[in-house]
N, CA, C and O atoms as a GROMACS GRO file, in nm:
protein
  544
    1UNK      N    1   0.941   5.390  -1.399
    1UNK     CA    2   1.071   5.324  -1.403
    1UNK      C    3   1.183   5.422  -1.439
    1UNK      O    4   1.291   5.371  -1.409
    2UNK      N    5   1.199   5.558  -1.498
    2UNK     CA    6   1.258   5.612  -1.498
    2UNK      C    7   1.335   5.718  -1.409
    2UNK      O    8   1.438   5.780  -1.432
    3UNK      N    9   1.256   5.718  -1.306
    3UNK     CA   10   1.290   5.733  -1.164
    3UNK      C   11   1.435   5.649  -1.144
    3UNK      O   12   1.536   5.704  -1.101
    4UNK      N   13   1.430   5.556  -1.169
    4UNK     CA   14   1.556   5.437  -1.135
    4UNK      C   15   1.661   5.450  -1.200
    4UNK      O   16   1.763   5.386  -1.174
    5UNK      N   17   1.649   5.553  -1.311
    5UNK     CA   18   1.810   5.558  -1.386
    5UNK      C   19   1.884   5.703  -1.330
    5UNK      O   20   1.810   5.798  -1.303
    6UNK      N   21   2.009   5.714  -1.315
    6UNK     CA   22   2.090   5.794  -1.262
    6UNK      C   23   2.034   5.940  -1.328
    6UNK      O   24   1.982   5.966  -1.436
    7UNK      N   25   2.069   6.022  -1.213
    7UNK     CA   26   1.966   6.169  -1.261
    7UNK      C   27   2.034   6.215  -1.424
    7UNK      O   28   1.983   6.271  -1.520
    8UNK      N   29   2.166   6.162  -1.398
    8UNK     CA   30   2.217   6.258  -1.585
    8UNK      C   31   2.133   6.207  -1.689
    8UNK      O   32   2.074   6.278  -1.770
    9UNK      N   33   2.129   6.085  -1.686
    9UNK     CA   34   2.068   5.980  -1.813
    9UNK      C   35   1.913   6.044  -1.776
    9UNK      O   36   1.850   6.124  -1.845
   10UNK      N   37   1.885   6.005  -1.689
   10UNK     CA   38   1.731   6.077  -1.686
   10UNK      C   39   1.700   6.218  -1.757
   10UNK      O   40   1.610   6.234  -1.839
   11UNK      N   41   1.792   6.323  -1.711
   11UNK     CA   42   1.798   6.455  -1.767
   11UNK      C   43   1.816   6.443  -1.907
   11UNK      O   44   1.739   6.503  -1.982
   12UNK      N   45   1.905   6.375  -1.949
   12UNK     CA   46   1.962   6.377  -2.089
   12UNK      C   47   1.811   6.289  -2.177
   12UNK      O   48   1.746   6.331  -2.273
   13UNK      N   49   1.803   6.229  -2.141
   13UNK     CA   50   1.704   6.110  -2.207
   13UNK      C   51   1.606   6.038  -2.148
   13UNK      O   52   1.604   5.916  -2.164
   14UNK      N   53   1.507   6.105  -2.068
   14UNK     CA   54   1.412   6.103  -2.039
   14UNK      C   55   1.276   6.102  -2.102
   14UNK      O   56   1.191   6.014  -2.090
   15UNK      N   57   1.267   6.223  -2.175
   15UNK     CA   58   1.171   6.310  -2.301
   15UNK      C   59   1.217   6.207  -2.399
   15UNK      O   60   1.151   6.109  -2.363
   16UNK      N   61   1.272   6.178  -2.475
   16UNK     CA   62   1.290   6.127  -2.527
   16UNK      C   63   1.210   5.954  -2.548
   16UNK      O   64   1.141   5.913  -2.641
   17UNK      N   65   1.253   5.881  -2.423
   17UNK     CA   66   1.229   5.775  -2.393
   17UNK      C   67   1.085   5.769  -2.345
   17UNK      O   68   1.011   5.684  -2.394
   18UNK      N   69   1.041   5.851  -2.253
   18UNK     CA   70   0.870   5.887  -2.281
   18UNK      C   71   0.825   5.878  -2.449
   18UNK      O   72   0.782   5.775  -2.502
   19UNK      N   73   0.837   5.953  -2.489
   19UNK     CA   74   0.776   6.003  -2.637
   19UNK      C   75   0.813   5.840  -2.732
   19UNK      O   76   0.740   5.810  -2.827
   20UNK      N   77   0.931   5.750  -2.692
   20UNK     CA   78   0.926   5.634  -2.756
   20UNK      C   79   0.841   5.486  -2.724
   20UNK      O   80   0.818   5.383  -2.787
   21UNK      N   81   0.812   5.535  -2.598
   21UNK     CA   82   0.689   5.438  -2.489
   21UNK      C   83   0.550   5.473  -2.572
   21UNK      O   84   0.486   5.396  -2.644
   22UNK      N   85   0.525   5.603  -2.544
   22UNK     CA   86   0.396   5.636  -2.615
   22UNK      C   87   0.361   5.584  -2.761
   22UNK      O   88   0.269   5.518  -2.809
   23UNK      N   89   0.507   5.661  -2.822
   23UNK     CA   90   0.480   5.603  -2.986
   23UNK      C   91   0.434   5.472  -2.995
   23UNK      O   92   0.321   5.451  -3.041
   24UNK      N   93   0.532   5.348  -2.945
   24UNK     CA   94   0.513   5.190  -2.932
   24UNK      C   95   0.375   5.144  -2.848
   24UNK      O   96   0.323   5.040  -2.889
   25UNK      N   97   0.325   5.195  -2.758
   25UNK     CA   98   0.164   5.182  -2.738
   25UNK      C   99   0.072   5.229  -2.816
   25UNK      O  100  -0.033   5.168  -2.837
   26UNK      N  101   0.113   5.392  -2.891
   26UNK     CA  102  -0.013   5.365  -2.987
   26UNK      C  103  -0.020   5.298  -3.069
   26UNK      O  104  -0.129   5.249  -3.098
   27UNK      N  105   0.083   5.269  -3.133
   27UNK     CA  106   0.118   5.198  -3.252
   27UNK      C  107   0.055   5.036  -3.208
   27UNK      O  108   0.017   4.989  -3.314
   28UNK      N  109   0.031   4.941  -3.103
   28UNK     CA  110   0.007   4.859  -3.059
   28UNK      C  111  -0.141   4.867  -3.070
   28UNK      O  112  -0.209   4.776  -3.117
   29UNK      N  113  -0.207   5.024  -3.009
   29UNK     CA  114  -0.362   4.989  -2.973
   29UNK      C  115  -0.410   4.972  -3.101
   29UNK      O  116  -0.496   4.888  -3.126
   30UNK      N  117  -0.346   5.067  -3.212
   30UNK     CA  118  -0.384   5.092  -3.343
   30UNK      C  119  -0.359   4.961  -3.460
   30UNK      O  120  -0.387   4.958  -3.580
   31UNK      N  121  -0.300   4.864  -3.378
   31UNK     CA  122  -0.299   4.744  -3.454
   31UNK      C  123  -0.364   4.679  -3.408
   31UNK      O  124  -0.384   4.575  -3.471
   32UNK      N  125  -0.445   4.696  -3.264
   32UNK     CA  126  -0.528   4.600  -3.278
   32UNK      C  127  -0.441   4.492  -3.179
   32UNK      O  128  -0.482   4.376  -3.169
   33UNK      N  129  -0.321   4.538  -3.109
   33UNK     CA  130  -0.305   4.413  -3.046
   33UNK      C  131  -0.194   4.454  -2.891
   33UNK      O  132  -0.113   4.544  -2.870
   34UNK      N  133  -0.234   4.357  -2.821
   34UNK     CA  134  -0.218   4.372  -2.661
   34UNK      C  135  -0.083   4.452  -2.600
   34UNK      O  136   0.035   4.449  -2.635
   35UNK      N  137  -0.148   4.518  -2.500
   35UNK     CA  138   0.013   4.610  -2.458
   35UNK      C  139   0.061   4.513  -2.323
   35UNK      O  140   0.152   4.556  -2.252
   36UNK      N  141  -0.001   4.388  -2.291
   36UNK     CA  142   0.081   4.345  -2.222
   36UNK      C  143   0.232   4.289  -2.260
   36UNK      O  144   0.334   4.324  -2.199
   37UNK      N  145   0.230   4.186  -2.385
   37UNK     CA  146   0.356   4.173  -2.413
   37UNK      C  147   0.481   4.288  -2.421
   37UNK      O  148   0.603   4.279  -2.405
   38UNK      N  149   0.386   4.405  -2.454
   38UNK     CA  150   0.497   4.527  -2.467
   38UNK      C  151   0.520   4.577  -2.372
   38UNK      O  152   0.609   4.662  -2.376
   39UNK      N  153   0.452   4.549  -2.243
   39UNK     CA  154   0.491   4.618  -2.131
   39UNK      C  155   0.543   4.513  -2.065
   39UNK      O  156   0.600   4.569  -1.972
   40UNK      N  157   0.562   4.391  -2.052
   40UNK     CA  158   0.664   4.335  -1.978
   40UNK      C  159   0.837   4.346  -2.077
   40UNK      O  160   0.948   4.364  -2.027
   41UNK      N  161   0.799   4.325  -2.249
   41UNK     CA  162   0.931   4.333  -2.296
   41UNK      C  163   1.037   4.429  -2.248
   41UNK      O  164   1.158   4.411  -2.238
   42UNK      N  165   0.955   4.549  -2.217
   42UNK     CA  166   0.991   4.684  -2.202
   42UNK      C  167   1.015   4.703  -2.033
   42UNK      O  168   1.086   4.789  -1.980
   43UNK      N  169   0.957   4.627  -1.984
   43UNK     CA  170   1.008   4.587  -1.823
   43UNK      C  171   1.139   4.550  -1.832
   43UNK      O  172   1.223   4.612  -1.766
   44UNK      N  173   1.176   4.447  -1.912
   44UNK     CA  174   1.270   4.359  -1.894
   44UNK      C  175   1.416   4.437  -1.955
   44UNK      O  176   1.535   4.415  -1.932
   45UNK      N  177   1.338   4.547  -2.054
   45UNK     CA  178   1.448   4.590  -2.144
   45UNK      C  179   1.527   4.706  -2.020
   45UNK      O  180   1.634   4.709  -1.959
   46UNK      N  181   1.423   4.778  -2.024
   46UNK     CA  182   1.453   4.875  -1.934
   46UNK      C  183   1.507   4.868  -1.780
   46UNK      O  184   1.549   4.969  -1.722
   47UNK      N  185   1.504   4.775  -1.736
   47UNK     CA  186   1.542   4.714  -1.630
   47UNK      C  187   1.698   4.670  -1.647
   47UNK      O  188   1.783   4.699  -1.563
   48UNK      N  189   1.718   4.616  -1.734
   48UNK     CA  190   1.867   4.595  -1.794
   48UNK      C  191   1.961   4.739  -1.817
   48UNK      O  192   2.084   4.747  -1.815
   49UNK      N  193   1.850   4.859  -1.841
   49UNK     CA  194   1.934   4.950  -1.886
   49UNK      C  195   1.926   5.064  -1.757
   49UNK      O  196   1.969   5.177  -1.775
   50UNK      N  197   1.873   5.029  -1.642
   50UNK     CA  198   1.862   5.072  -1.530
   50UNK      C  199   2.011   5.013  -1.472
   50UNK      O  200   2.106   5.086  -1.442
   51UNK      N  201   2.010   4.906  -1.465
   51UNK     CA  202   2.154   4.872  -1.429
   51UNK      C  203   2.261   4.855  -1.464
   51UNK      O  204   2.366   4.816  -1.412
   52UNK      N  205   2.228   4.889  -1.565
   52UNK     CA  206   2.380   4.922  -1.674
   52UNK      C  207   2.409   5.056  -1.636
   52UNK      O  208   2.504   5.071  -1.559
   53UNK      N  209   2.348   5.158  -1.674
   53UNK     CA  210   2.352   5.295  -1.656
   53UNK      C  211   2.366   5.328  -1.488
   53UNK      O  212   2.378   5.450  -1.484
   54UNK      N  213   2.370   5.278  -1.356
   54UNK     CA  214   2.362   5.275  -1.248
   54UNK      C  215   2.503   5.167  -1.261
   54UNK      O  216   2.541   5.179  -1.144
   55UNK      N  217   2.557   5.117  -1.294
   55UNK     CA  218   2.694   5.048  -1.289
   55UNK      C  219   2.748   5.123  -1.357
   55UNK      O  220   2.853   5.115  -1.294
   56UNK      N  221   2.785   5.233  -1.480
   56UNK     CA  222   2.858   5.297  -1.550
   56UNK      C  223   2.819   5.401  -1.470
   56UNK      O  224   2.921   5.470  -1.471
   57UNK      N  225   2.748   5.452  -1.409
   57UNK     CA  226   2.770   5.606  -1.247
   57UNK      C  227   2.857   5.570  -1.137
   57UNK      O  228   2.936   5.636  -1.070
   58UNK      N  229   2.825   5.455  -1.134
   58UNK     CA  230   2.924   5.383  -1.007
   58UNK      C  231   3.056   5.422  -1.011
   58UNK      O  232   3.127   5.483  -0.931
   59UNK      N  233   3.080   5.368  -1.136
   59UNK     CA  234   3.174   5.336  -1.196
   59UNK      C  235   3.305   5.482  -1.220
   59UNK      O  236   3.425   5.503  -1.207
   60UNK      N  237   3.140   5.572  -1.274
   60UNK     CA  238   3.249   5.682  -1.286
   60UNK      C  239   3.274   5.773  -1.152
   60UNK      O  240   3.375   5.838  -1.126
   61UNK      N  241   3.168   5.761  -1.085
   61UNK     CA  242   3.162   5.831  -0.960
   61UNK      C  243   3.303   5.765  -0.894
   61UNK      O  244   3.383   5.848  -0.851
   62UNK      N  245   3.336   5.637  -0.884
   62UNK     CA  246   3.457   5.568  -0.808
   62UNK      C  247   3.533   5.690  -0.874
   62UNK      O  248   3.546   5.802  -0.826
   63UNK      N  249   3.574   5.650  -0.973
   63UNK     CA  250   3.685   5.749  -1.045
   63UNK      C  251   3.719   5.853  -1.032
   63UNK      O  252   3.833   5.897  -1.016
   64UNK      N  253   3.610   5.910  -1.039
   64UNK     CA  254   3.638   6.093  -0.985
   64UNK      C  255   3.698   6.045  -0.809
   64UNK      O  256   3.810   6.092  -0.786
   65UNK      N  257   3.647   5.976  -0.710
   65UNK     CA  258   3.690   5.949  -0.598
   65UNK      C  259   3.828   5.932  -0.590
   65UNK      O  260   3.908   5.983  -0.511
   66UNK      N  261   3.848   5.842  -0.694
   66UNK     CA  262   3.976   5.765  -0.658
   66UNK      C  263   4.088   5.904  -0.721
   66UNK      O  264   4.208   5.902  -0.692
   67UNK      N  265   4.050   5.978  -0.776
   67UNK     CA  266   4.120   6.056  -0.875
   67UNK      C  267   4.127   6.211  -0.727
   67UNK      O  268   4.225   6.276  -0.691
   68UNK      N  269   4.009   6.218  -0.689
   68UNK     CA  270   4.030   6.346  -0.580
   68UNK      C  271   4.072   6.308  -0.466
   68UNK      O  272   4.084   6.403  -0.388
   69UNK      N  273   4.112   6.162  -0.405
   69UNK     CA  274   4.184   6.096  -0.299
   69UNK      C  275   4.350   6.095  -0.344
   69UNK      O  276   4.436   6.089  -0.256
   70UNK      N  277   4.390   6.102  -0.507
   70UNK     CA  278   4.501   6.076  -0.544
   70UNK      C  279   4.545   6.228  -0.526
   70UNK      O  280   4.659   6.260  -0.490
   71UNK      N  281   4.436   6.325  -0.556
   71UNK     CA  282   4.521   6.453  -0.535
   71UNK      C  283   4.520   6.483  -0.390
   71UNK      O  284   4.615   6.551  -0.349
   72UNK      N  285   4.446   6.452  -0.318
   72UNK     CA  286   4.450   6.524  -0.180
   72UNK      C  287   4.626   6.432  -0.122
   72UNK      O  288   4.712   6.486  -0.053
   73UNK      N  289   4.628   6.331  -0.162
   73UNK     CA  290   4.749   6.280  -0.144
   73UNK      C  291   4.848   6.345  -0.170
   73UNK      O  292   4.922   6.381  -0.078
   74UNK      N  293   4.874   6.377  -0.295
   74UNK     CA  294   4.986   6.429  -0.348
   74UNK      C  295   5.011   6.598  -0.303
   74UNK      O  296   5.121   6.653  -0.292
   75UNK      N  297   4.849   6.675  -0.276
   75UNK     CA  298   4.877   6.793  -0.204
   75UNK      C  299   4.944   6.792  -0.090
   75UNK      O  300   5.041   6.865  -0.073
   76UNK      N  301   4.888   6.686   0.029
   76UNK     CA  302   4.960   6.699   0.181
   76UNK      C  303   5.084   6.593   0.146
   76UNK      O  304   5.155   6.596   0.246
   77UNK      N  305   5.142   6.503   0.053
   77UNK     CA  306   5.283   6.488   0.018
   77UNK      C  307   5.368   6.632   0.029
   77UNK      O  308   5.463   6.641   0.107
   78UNK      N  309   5.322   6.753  -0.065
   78UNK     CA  310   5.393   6.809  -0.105
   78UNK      C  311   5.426   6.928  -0.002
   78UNK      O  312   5.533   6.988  -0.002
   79UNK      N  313   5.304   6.957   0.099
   79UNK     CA  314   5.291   6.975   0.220
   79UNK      C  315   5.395   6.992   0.286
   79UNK      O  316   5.462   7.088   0.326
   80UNK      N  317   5.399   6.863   0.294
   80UNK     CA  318   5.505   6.760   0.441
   80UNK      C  319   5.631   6.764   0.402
   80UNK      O  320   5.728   6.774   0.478
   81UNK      N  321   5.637   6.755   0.202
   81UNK     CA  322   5.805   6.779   0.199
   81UNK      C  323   5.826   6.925   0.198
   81UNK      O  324   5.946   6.945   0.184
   82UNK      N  325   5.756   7.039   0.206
   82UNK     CA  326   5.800   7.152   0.249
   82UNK      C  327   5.822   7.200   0.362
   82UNK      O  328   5.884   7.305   0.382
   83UNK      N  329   5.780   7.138   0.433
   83UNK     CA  330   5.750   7.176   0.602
   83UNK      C  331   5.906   7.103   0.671
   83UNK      O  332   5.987   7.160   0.745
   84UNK      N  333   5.913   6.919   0.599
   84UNK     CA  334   6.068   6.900   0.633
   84UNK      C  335   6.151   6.987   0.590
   84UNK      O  336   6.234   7.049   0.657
   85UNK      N  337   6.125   6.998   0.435
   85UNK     CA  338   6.261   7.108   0.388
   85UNK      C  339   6.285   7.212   0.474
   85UNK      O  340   6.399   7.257   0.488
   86UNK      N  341   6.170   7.264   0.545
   86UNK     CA  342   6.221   7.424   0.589
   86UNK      C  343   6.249   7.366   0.705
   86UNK      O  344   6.336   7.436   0.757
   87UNK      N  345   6.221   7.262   0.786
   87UNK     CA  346   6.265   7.203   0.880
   87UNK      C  347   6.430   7.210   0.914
   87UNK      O  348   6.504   7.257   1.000
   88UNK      N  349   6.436   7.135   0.795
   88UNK     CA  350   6.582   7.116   0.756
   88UNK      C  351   6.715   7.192   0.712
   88UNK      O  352   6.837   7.176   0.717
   89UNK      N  353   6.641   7.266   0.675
   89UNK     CA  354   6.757   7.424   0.624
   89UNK      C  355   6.746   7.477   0.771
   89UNK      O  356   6.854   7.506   0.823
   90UNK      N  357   6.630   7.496   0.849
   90UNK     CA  358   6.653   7.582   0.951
   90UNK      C  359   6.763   7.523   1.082
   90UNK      O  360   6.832   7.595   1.154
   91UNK      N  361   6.757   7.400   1.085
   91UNK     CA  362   6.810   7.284   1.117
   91UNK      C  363   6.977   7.310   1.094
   91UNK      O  364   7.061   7.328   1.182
   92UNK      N  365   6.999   7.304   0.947
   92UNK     CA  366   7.124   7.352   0.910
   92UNK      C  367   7.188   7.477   0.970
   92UNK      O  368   7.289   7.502   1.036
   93UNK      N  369   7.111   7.530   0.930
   93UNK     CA  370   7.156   7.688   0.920
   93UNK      C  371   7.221   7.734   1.110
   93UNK      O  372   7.320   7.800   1.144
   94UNK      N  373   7.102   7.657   1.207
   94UNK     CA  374   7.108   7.641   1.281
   94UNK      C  375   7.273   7.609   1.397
   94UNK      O  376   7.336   7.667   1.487
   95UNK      N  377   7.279   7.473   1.313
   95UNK     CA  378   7.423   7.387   1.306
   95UNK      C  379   7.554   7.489   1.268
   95UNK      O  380   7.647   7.526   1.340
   96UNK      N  381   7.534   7.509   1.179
   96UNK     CA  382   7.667   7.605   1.112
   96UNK      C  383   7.626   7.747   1.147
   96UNK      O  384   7.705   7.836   1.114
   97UNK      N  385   7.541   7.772   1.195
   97UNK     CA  386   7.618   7.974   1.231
   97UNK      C  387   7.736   7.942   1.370
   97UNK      O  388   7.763   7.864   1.461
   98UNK      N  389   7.776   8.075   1.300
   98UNK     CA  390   7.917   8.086   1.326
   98UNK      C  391   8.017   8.011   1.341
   98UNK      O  392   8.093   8.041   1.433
   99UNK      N  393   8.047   7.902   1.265
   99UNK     CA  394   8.151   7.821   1.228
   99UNK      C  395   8.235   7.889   1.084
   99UNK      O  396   8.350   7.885   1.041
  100UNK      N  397   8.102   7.950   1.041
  100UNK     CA  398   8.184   8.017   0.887
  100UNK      C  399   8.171   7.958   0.786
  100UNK      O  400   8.231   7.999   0.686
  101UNK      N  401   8.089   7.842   0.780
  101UNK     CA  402   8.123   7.744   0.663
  101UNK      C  403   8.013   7.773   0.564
  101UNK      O  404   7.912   7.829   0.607
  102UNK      N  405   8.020   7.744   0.446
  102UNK     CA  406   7.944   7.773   0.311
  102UNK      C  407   7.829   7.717   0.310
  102UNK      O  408   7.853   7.625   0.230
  103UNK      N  409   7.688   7.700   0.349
  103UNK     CA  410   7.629   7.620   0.332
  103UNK      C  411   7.558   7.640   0.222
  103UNK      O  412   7.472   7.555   0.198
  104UNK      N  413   7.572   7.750   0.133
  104UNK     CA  414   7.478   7.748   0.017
  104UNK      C  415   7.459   7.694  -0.071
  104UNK      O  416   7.382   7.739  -0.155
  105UNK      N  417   7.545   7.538  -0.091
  105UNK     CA  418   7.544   7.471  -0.184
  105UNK      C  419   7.434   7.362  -0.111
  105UNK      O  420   7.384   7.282  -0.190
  106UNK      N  421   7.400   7.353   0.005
  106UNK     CA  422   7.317   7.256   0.049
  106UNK      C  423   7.203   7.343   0.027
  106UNK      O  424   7.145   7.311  -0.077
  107UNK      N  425   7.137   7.460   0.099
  107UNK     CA  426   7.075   7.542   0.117
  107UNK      C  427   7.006   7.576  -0.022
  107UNK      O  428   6.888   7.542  -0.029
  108UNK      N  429   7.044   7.620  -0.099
  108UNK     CA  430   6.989   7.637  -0.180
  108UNK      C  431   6.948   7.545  -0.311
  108UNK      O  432   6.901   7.610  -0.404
  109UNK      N  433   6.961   7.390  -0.333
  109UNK     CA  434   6.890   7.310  -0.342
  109UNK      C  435   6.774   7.322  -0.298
  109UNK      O  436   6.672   7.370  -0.347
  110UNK      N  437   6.802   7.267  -0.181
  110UNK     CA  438   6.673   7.253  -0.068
  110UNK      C  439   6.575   7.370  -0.057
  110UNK      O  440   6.462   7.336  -0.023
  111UNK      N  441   6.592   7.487  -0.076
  111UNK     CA  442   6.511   7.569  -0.113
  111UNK      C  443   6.406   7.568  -0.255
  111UNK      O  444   6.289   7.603  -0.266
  112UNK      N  445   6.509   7.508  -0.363
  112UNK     CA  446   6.446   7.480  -0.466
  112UNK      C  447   6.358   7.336  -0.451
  112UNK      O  448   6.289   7.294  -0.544
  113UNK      N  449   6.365   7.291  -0.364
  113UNK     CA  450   6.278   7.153  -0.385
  113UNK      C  451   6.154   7.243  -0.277
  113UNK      O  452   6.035   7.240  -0.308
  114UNK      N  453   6.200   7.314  -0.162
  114UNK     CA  454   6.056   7.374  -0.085
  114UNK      C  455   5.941   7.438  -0.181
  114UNK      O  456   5.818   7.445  -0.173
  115UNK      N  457   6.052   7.487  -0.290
  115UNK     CA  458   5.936   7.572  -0.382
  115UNK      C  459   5.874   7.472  -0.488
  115UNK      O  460   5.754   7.480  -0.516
  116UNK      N  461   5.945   7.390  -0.540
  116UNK     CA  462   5.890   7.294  -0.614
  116UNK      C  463   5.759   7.189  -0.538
  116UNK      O  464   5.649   7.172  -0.590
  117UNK      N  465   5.794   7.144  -0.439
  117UNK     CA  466   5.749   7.104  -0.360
  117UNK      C  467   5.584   7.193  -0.335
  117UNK      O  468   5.480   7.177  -0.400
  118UNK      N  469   5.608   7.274  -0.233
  118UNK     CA  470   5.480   7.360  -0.253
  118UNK      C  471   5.392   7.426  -0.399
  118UNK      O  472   5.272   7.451  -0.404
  119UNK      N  473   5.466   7.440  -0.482
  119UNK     CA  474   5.373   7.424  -0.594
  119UNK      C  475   5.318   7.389  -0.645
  119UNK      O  476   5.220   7.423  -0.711
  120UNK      N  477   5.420   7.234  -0.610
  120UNK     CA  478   5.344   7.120  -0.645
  120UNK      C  479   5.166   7.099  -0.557
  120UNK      O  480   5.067   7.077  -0.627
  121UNK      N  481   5.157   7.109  -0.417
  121UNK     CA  482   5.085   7.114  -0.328
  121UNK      C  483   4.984   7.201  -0.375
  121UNK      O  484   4.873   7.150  -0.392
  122UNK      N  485   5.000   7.333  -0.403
  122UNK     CA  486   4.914   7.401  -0.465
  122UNK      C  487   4.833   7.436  -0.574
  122UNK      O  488   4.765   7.537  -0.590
  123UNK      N  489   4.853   7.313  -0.668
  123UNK     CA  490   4.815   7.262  -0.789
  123UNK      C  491   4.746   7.152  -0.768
  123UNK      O  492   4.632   7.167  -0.811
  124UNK      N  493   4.767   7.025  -0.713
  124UNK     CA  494   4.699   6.942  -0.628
  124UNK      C  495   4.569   7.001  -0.596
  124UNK      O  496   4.464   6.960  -0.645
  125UNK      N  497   4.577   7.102  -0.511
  125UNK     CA  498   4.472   7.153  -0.408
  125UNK      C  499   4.345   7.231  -0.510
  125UNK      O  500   4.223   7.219  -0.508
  126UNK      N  501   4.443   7.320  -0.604
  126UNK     CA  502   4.323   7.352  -0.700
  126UNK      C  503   4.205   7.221  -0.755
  126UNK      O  504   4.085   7.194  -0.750
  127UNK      N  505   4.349   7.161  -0.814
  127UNK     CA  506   4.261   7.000  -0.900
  127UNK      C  507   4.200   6.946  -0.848
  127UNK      O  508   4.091   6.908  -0.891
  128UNK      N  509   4.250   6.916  -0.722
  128UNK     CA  510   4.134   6.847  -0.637
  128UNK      C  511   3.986   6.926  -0.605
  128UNK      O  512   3.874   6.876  -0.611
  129UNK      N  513   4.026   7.078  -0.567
  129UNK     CA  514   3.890   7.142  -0.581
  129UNK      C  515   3.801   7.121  -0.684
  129UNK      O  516   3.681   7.114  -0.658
  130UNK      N  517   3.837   7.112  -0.786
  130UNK     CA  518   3.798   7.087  -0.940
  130UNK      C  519   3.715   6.963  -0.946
  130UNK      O  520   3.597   6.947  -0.978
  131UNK      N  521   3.786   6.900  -0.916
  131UNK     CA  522   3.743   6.737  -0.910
  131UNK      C  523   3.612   6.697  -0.832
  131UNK      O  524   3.530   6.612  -0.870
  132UNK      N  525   3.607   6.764  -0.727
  132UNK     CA  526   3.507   6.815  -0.624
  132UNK      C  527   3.402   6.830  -0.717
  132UNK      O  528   3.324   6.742  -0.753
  133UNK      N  529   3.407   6.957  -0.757
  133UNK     CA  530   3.267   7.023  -0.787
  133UNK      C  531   3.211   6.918  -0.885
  133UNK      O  532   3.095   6.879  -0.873
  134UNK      N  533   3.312   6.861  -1.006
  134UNK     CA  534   3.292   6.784  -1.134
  134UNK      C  535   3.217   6.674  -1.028
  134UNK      O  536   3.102   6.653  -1.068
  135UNK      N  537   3.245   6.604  -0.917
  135UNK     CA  538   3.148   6.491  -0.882
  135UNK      C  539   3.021   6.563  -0.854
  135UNK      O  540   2.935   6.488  -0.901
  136UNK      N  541   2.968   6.658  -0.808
  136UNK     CA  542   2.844   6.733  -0.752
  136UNK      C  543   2.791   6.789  -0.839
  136UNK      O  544   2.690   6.856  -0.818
   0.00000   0.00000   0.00000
């Protein structure tokens, strides 16, 4: 039955939970009294904690999901607003040569949001790598 609990709990507390099966059967033969009741109690117990522990993996496994879907989001957000921005200055810049007019008060905003923007993207992309490995 320990086959059935999620590999961490198994790793972590496996040995353990063997060595407390054994103890509670000898302790049974040595009294003199039946290991069936103890092996269905222990069916029933363990069976409960098979699906508890298999709903709290679920559970966290969603999370890490929902958490490396939130960054891959926010990376190709930050993407897309760099790619408009430079869109857009080039766009400008485009418009006004040789008219003469000042555009560096637009321009250089918008430069500061391309870089904010992509940094943002590139922080995302780490975390999300991160997030990755932490589910595997």
């Amino acid at each position: 039955m320990l086959r059935l609990y999620p590999r961490r709990h198994r790793d972590r507390f496996a040995e353990g939970m063997e060595q407390t099966f054994n103890d509670l059967c000898r302790e049974r033969v040595n009294a003199g009294r039946g290991l069936f009741g103890l092996a269905l109690w222990i069916f029933f117990e363990t069976s409960a904690g098979i699906v508890r522990e298999n709903a709290i993996g679920m559970r966290r496994c969603s999370m890490e999901q929902d958490r490396t879907a939130f960054l891959k989001f926010v990376k190709y957000a930050g993407i897309t607003v760099s790619a408009l921005m430079v869109a857009g200055i080039a766009a400008l810049m485009f418009l006004a040569r040789g008219k003469g007019e000042d555009i560096t008060g637009i321009v250089a905003p918008a430069l500061l949001v391309t870089l904010v923007s992509g940094v943002i993207a590139a922080v995302a992309a780490v975390l999300q790598r991160r997030a990755r490995k932490a589910i595997k």
